[in-house]
N, C-alpha and C positions, 0 to 999 in steps of 0.2 A: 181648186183641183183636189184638198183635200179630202171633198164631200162626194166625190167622183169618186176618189181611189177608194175611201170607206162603204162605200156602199157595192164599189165594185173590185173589192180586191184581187181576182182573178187578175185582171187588166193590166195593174200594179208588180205581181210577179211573172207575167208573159214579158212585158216591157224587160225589166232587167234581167232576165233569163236569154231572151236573144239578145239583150246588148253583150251581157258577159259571153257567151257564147262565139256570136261575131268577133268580137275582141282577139280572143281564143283563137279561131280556125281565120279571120281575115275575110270573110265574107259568112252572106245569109243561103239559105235552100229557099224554094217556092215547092208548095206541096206536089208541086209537077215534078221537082226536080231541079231545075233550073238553077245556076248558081249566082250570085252577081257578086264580086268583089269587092271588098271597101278597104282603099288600101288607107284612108285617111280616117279608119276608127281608130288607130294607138296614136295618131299624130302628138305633138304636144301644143298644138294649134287648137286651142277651146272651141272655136267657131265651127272651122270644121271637121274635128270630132264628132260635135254635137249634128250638124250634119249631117255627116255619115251614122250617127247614133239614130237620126229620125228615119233615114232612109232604110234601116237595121229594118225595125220596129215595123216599117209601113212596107215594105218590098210584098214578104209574103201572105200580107192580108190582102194588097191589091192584084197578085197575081189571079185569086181569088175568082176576080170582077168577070162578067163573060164581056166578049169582047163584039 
């Protein structure tokens, strides 16, 4: 993964930009708009933190997808 994030560090700061972000407000946007909530990003539950941390991160790239 290191060799991923080095050569694509863009990737590396979107990642912890919407995690802290969601953390912050309690959910992510979809460029539409759309909101989804993650009440389980501040949890103290690692697991699903992390979780709700991947679901951060992938929500509004898959919004993306046409359907």
């Amino acid at each position: 993964m290191d060799t991923y994030f080095s050569r694509y560090p863009g990737v590396r700061k979107y990642m912890d930009r919407v995690k802290s972000e969601a953390k912050k407000i309690g959910y992510v946007e979809t460029l539409y708009g759309r909101r989804l909530y993650l009440p389980e990003i501040s949890t103290g539950n690692a697991i699903r933190r992390q979780a709700a941390e991947r679901v951060a991160i992938n929500a509004p790239v898959k919004a993306l997808r046409p359907t």
